[in-house]
C-alpha positions in Angstrom: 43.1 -31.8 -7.0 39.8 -31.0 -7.8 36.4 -31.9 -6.5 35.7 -33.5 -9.8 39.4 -34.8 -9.8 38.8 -36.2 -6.3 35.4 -38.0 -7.3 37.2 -40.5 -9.3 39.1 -42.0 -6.6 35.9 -44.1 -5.3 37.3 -47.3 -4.8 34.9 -48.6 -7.1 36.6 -51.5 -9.4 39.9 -51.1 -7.7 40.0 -47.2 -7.9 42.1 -45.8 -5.4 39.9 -44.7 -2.4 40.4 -41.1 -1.4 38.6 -38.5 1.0 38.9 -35.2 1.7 38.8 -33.4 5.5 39.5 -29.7 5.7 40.8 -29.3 2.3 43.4 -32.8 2.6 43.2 -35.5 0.7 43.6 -38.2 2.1 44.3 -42.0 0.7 42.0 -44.5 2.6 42.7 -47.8 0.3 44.4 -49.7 2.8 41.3 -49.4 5.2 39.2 -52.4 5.5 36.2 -50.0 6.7 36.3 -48.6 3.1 35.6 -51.7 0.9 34.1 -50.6 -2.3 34.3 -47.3 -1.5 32.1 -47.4 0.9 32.4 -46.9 5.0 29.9 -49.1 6.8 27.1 -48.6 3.9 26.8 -44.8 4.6 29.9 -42.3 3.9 31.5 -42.7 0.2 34.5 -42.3 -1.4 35.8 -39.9 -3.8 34.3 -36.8 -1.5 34.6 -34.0 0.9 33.8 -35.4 4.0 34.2 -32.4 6.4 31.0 -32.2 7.5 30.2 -35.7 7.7 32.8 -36.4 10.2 31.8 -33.3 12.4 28.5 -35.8 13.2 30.8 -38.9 13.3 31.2 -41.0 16.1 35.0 -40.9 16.0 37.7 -38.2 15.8 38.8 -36.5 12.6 42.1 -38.1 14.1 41.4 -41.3 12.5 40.8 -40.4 9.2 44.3 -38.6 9.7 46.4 -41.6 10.1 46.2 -42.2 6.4 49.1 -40.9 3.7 48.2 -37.3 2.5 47.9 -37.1 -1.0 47.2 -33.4 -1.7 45.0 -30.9 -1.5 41.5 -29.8 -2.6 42.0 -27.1 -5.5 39.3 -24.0 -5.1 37.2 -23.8 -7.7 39.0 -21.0 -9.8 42.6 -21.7 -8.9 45.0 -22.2 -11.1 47.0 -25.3 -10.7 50.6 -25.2 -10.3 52.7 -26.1 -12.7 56.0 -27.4 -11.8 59.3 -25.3 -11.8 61.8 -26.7 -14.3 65.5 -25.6 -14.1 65.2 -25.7 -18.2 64.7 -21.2 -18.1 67.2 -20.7 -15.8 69.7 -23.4 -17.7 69.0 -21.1 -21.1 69.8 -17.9 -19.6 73.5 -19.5 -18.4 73.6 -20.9 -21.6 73.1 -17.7 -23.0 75.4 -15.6 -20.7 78.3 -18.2 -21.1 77.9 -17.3 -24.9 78.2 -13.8 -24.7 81.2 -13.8 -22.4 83.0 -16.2 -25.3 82.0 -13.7 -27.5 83.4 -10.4 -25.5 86.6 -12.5 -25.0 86.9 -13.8 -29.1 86.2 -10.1 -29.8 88.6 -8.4 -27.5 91.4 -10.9 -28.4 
């Protein structure tokens, strides 16, 4: 997920609420701290908060009791695209074809 990606999830009219620490993302809905997308009228939602939380007055170790949800995407990486069995299912396909065709032929 992207920055931008990651700005949407403010918990603003029932968003989901999401920060990001070293690069995870994490999903901070559930926390009553985060109402509105907002923690205690200072840190918001829907950003990095790595250096935010290096002044905080508790341990990154809280934030990390909330579900991971991904990671922050560097600007310039490619996403990843999902691997499909549907290539490797053609090229069976297409070997099982030519051995039925060697064995019609050589009959």
């Amino acid at each position: 997920m992207t920055i931008e990606e990651l700005a949407r999830f403010d918990g603003i009219d029932g968003r989901a609420t999401y920060v990001a620490v070293n690069g995870i993302i994490y999903d901070i809905s559930s926390s009553q701290l985060w109402q509105s997308g907002r923690h205690e009228g200072g840190h918001k939602a829907g950003q990095d908060l790595t250096e935010e939380l290096r002044s905080a007055p508790h341990l990154k170790s809280v934030i990390e009791r909330f579900p991971v949800v991904g990671k922050v995407q560097n600007r310039g990486e490619e996403k990843q695209q999902p691997v499909t069995g549907i290539p490797l299912l053609s090229i069976i396909i297409m070997a099982f074809v030519t051995l039925l065709m060697l064995a019609t032929y050589m009959l």
